[in-house]
C-alpha positions as CSV (number, residue, x, y, z in Angstrom):
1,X,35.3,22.2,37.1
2,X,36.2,24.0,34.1
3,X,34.0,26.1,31.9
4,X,34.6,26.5,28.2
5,X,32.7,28.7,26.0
6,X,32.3,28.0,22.3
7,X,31.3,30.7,19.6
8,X,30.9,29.5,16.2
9,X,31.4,31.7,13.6
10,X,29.2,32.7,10.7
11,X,26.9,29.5,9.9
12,X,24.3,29.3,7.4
13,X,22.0,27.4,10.1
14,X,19.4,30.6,10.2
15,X,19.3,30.4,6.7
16,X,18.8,26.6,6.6
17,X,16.4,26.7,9.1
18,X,14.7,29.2,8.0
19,X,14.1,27.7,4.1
20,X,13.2,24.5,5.5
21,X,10.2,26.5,7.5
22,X,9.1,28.0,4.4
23,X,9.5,24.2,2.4
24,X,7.1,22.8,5.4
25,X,4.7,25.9,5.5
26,X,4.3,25.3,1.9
27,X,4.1,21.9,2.2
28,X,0.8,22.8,4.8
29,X,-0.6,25.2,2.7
30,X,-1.2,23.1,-0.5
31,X,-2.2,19.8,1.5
32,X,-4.9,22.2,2.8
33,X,-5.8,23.2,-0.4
34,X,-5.8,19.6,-2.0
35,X,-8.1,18.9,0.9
36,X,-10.5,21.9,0.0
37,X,-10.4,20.7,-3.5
38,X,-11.8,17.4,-2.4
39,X,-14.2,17.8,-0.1
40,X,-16.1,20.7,-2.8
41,X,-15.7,17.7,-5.3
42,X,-16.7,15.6,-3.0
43,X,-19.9,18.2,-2.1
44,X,-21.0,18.8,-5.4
45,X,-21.0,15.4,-6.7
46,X,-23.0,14.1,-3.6
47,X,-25.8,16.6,-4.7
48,X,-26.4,15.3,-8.4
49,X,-28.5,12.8,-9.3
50,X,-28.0,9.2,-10.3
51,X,-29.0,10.6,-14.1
52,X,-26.5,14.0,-13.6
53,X,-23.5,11.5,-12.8
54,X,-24.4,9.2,-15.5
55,X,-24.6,12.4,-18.1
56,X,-21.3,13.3,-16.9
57,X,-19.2,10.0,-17.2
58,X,-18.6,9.5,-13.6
59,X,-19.3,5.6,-12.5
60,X,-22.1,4.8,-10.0
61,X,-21.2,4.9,-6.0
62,X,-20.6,1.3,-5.1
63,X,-23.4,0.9,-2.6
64,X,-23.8,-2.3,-0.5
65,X,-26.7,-4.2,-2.3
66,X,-28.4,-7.1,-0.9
67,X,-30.7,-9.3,-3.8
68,X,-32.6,-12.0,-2.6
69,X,-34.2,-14.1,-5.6
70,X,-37.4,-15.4,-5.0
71,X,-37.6,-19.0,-3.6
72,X,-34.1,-18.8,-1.4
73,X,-35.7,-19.7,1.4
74,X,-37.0,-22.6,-0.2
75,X,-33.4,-24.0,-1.3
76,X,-31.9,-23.2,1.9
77,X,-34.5,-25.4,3.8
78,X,-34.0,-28.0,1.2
79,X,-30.5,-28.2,2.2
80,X,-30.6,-28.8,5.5
């Protein structure tokens, strides 16, 4: 069996590789600091009050609510 050897030359792979770790390290480094930005938003808004949020424009937390009117039970029996 034969055995060949092959020797590129000059290439600008190192360089391309090496730009493409700093694109992707970059890339990291500001979706960690997004992330940090958010959860301290995130922080200081879930310490106001309902009154602080409302003085400062921001809409009220969707919260599951459950309203029962007075006499349901009455109009649910009378359906059956």
């Amino acid at each position: 069996m034969a055995h060949t050897e092959t020797r590129a030359g000059k290439s600008a792979s190192k360089t391309q590789l090496f730009g493409s770790r700093l694109k992707c390290a970059a890339t990291i480094i500001a979706a960690l600091q997004q992330w940090r930005q958010t959860v301290a938003r995130r922080t200081a808004l879930a310490d106001l009050t309902p009154d602080q949020l409302r003085d400062i424009g921001h809409p009220q937390v969707n919260r599951p609510v459950l309203l029962i009117k007075a006499g349901l039970i009455t109009n649910l029996m009378s359906m059956r």
